[in-house]
N, C-alpha and C positions, 0 to 999 in steps of 0.2 A: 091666629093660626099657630100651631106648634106640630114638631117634629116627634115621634115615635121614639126614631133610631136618626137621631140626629148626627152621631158621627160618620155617617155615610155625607155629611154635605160638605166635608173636604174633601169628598172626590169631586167637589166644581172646579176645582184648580184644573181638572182633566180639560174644559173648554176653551179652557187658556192657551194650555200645550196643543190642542188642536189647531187653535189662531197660529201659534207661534210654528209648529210645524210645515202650517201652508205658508207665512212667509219663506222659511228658510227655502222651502223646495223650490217656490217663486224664482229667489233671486239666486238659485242655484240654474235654473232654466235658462233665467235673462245671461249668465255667466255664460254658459256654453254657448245659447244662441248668438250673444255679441260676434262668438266666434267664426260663424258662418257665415255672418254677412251686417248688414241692418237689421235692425226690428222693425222700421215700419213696414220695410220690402218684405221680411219674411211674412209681416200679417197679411199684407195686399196677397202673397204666395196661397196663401190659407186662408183665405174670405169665412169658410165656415166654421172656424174655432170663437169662439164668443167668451171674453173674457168679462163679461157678465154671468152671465151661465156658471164660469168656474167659481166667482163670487157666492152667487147664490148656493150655490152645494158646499163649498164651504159653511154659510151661515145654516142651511139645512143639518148638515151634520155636526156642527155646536151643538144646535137644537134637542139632535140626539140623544148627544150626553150630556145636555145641561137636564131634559125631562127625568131623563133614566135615572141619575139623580137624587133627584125631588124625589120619584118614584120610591127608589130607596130607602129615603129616608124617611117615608109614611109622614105625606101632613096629613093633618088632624085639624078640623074645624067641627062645629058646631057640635051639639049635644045629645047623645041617644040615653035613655033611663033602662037598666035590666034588673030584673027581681033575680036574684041570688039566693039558695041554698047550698049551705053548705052541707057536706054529708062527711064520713069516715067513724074510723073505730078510731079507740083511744087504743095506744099500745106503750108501755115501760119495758125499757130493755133492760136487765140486768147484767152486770160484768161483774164475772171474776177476776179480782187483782190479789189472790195471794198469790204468794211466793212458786205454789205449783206450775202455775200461769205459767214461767219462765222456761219450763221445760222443754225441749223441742223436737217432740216425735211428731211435732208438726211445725211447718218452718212457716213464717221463719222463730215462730213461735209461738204458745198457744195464745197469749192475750193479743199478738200481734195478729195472728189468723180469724178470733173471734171479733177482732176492727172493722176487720177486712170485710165480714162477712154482715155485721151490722151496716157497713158505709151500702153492700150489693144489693141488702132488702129495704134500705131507706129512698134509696133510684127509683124503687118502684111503687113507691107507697104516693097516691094523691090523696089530698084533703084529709090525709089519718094525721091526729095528733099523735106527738110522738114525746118521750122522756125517757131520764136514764140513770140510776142506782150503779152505783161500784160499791163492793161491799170484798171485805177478806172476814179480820175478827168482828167487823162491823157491817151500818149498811150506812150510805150516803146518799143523799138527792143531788145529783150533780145535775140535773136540770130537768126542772117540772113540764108537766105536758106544754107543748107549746107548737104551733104549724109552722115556724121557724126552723126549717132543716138543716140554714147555713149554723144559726148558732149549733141545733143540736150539734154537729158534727164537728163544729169547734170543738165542744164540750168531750165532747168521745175523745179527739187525738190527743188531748191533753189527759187521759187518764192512762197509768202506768202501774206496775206491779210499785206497790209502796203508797199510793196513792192516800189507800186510807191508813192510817198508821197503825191499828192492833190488828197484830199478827192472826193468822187461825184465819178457819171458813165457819162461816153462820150462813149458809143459805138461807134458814126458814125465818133469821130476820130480817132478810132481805127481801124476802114475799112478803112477809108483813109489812114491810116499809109501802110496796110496790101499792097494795092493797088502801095502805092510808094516804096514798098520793094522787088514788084517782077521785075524783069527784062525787059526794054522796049522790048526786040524783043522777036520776036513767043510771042504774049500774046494771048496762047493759052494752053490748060488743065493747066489753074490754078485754084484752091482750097480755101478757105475760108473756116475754121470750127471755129463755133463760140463757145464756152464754159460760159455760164451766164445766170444769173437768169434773166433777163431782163428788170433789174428796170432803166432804163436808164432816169437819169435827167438831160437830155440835150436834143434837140432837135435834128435832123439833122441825126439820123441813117439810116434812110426809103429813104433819097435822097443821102446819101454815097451811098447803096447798087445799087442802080441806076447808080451811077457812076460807081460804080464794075460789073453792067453788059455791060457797055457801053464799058469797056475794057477785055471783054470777061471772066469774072472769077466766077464763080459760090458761091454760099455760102451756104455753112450749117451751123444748129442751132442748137445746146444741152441745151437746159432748164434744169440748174440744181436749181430746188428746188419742192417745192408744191404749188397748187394752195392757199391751207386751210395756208399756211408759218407758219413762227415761227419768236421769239424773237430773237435777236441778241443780244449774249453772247459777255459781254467784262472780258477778262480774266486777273489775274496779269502777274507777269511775271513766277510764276511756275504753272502757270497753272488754275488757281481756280480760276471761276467766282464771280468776285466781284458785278456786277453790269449787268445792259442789258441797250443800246442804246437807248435813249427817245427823240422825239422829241422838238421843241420851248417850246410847251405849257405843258412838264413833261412827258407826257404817252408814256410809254413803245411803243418801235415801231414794230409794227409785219411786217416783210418782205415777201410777197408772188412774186409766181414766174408768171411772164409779158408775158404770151405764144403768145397775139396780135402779139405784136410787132414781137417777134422772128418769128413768123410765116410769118409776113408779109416782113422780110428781105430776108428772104428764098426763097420766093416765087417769089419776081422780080426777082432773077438771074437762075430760073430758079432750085436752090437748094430744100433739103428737110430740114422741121423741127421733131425733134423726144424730147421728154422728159428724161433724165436719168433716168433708171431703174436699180435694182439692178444684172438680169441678163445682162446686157450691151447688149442689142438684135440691138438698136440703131448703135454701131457700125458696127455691121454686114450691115446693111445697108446701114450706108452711107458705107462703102467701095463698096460693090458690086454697087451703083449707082454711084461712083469712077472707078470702071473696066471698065463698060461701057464708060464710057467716049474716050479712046484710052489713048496712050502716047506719049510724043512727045520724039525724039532724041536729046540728049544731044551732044552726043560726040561720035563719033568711033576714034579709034586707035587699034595700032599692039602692044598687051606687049608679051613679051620673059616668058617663065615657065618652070620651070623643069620639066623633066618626071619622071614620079611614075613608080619604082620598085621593090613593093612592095611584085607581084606577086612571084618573082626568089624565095625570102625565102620562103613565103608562102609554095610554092609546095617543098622545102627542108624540112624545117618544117612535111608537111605531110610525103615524102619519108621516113624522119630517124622514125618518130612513125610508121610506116608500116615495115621496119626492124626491130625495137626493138620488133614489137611481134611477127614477123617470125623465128628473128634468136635461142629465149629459152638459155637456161641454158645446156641442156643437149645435147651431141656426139652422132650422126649418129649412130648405132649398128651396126655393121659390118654383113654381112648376115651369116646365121652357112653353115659350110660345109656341103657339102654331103655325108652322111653316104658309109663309103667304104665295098661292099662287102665280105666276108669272103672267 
């Protein structure tokens, strides 16, 4: 036999404290009672308290919570077989980590907001494999498709503006990365979500996406920033803005957000583009344009599982609380005799 959710079985300590609570009341009883008189006189007084009775409701209600429990803690005996398929789409997120990123006409900042908003649509994603590209002057595989959401999402909070080290945006190497990441066979419901503000100075993103429809994969776009932009803050290392980003000729560079473009990536594969908003309405969307889509089959197999037996206590559980307040404290009365004649 084994336990599910085993840490529920240090709440047996709780049957302890029940023993030990009915002592103390006990001899808090016998204390007062001493004080009225005898005990054996006060029992002769009260023929119908039965301190057996109080015994037994005591051990009923252990019973209680020792079931409830077990119950808890789901045992598990013997062995049921289930065939499994697995289903989902493949999806690569991409992240923008240039220096734009750091701008903050969206707080608490764009690469912080587009985190935020890949952690909302990964909540909801079952059985899709998932991966993820950071890219500025470059693109990187910071983690291959994989049904591990805890690692993905390690792998996400650890990417920051500077991540990859050459400066500059290449989005359209970064779909190409995306493109050579997923699996030659069934290139079919795969996913592209793009995450950046869209200042891309490089050429070539508009004929990647081309290529990415040409292998069947869809893309989507999150514009994270504002059309009206902002400065880009350069911080020290605890924090505090020493300076803001200037271009050749001195002036302060204001960063706005590229909607053309993203839009226009979107749109050859057949994808949608949405803007980051602060209710994330965007993700609801693309996921539900993601459902539609269908799934493809990964893998079936046979795994072996324990069977839950959780129910057996359960309904002890209830049995012994349904005795303990039928059985009471106090002895049957014996019926009176019938008055004899004279």
């Amino acid at each position: 036999m084994q336990f599910y959710t085993s840490h529920y079985l240090l709440w047996l300590w709780s049957v302890l404290i029940v023993l030990a609570v009915f002592f103390l009341n006990s001899r808090i009883k016998k204390r007062y009672l001493t004080r009225l008189g005898n005990l054996k006189t006060l029992e002769r007084m009260a023929p119908t308290v039965s301190p057996a009775r109080r015994w037994w409701r005591v051990v009923l209600v252990m019973c209680v919570f020792f079931f409830s429990v077990m119950a808890l803690a789901r045992p598990q005996w013997g062995e049921e077989k289930k065939k499994v398929e697995r289903k989902g789409v493949d999806v690569i997120f991409i992240l923008d980590t240039s220096l734009s990123m750091l701008a903050e006409d969206i707080k608490s900042n764009r690469i912080g907001k587009a985190k935020l908003e890949i952690h909302s649509l990964v909540e909801k994603l079952r059985g899709d494999r998932i991966g993820l590209i950071a890219f500025a002057g470059t693109s990187f595989l910071q983690c291959p498709l994989t049904l591990d959401y805890g690692a993905f999402l390690m792998f996400l909070d650890s990417v920051e503006v500077g991540h990859v080290p050459l400066g500059g945006t290449s989005l359209g190497e970064a779909i190409d990365e995306a493109v050579r990441s997923f699996p030659e066979k069934k290139m079919k419901y795969k996913v592209i979500i793009v995450f950046s503000d869209g200042e891309s100075h490089e050429p070539g993103a508009v004929e990647a996406a081309e290529e990415a429809k040409k292998a069947g994969i869809r893309i989507y776009t999150i514009g994270t920033g504002t059309k009206e932009g902002e400065l880009i803050p350069l911080r020290a290392e605890k924090g505090e803005i020493h300076g803001y980003k200037k271009d050749r000729e001195g002036q302060a560079v204001v960063s706005k957000l590229n909607e053309a473009e993203l839009q226009q990536i979107a749109s050859v594969t057949g994808g949608l583009y949405f803007p980051a908003t602060p209710s994330e309405k965007e993700i609801d969307l693309v996921y539900d344009d993601m459902s539609r889509m269908g799934k493809q089959s990964y893998e079936e197999r046979l795994i072996t599982e324990k069977e839950d037996h959780f129910q057996i206590f359960l309904i002890a559980a209830f049995v012994s609380l349904l005795l303990s307040i039928l059985i009471g404290e106090e002895r049957h009365k014996a019926p009176l005799a019938p008055e004899q004649k004279p």
